[in-house]
Backbone as a chain_set.jsonl record, in Angstrom:
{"seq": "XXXXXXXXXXXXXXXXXXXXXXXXXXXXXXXXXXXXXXXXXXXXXXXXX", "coords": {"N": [[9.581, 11.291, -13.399], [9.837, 8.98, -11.072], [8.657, 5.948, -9.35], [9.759, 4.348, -6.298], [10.052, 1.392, -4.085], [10.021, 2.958, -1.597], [8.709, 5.271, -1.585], [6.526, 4.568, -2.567], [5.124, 2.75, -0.349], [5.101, 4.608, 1.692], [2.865, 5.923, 0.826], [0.63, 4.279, 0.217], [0.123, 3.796, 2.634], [-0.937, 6.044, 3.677], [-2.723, 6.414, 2.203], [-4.765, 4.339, 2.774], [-5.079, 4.587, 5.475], [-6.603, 7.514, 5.474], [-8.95, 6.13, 3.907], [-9.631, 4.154, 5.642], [-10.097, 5.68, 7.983], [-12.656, 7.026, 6.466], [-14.337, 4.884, 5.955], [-14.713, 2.869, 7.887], [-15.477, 0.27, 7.768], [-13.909, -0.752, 5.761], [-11.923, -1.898, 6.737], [-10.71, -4.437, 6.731], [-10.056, -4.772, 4.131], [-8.7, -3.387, 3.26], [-6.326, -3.44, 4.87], [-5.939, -6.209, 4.131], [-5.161, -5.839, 1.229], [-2.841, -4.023, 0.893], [-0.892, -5.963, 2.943], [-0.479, -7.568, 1.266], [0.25, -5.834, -1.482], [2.403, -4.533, -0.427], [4.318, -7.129, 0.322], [4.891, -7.866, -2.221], [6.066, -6.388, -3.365], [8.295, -6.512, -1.598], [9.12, -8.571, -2.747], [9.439, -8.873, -5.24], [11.364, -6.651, -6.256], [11.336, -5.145, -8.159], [9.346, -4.195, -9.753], [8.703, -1.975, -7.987], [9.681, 0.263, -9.684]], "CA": [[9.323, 11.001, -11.994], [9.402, 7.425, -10.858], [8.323, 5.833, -7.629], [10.456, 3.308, -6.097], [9.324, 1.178, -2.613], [10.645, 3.511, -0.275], [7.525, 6.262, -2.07], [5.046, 3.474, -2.604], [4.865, 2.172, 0.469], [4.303, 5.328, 2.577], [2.085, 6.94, -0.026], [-0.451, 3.454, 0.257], [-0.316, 3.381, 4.076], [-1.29, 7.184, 3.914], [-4.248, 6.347, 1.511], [-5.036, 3.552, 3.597], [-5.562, 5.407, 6.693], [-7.58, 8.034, 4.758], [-10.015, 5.198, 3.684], [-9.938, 3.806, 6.936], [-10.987, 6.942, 8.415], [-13.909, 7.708, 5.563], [-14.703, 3.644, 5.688], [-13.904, 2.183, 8.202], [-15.872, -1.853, 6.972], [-13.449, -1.625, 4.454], [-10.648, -2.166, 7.381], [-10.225, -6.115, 6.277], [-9.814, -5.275, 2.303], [-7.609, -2.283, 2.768], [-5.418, -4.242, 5.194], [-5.364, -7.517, 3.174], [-4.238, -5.484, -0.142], [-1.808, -3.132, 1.413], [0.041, -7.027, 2.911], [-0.083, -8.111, -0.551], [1.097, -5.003, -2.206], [4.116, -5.021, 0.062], [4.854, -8.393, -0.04], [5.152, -8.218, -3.95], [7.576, -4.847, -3.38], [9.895, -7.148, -1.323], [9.769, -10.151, -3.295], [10.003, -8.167, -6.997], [11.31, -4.867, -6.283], [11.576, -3.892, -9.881], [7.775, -3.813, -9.672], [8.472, -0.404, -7.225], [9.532, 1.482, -10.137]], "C": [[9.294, 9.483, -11.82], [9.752, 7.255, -8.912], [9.283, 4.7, -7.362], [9.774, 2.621, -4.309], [9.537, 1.916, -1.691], [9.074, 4.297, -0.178], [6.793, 5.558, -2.196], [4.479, 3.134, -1.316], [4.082, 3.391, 1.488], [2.599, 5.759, 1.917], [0.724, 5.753, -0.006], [-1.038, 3.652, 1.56], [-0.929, 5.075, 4.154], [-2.907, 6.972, 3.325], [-5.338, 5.313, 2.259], [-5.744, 3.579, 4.665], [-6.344, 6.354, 6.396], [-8.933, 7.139, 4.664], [-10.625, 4.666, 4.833], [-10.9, 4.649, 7.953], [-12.486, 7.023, 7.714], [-14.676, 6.748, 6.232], [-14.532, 3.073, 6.744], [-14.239, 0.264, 8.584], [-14.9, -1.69, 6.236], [-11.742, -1.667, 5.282], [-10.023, -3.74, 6.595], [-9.666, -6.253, 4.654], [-8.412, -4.718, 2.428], [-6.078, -2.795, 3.411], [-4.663, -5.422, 4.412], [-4.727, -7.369, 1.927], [-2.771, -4.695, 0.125], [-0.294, -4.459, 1.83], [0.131, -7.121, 1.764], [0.706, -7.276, -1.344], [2.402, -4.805, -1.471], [4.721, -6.328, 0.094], [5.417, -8.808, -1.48], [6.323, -7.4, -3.714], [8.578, -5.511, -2.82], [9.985, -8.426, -2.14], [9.901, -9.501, -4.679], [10.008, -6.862, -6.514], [11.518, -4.156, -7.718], [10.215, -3.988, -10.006], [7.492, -2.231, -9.137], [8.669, 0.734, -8.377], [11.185, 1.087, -11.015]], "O": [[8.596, 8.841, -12.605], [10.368, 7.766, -7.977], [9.61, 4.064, -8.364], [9.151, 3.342, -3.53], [9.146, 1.431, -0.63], [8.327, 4.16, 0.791], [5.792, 6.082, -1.707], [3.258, 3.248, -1.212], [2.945, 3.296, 1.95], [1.524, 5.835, 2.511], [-0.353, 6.307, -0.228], [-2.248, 3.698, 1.779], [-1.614, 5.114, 5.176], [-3.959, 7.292, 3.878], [-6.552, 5.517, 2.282], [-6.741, 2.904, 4.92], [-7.262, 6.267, 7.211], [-9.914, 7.463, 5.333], [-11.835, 4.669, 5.057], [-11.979, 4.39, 8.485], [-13.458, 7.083, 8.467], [-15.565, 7.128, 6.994], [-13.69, 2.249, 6.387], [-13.638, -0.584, 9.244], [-14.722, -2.784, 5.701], [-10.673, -1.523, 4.688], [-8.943, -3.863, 6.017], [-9.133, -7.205, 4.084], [-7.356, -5.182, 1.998], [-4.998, -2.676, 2.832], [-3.476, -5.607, 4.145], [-3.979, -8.21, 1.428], [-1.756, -4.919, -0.535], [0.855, -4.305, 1.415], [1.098, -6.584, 1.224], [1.718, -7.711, -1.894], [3.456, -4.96, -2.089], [5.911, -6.355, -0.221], [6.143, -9.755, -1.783], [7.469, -7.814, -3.89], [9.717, -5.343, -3.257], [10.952, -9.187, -2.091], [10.922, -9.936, -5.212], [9.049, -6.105, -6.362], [11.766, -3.017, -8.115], [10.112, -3.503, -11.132], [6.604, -1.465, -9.512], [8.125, 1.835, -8.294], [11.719, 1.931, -11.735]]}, "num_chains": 1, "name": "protein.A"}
């Protein structure tokens, strides 16, 4: 099985919104890692998988 950005990306913003929902103080982390973790996926996409 391997993930590539197309599957990473939804599969964070899904967990994301989950957390958000449970959590929703931890709006500012889950946002600020979610930019970061996509920002790495377009600047090294052999990181996606």
């Amino acid at each position: 099985m391997t993930f590539t950005a197309i599957t990473i990306g939804p599969l964070i913003a899904l967990i994301a919104g989950i957390l958000i929902l449970v959590m929703p103080r931890l709006l500012n982390y889950i946002v600020a890692i979610y930019l970061i973790l996509v920002g790495l996926l377009g600047l090294f996409p052999q990181l996606g998988g």
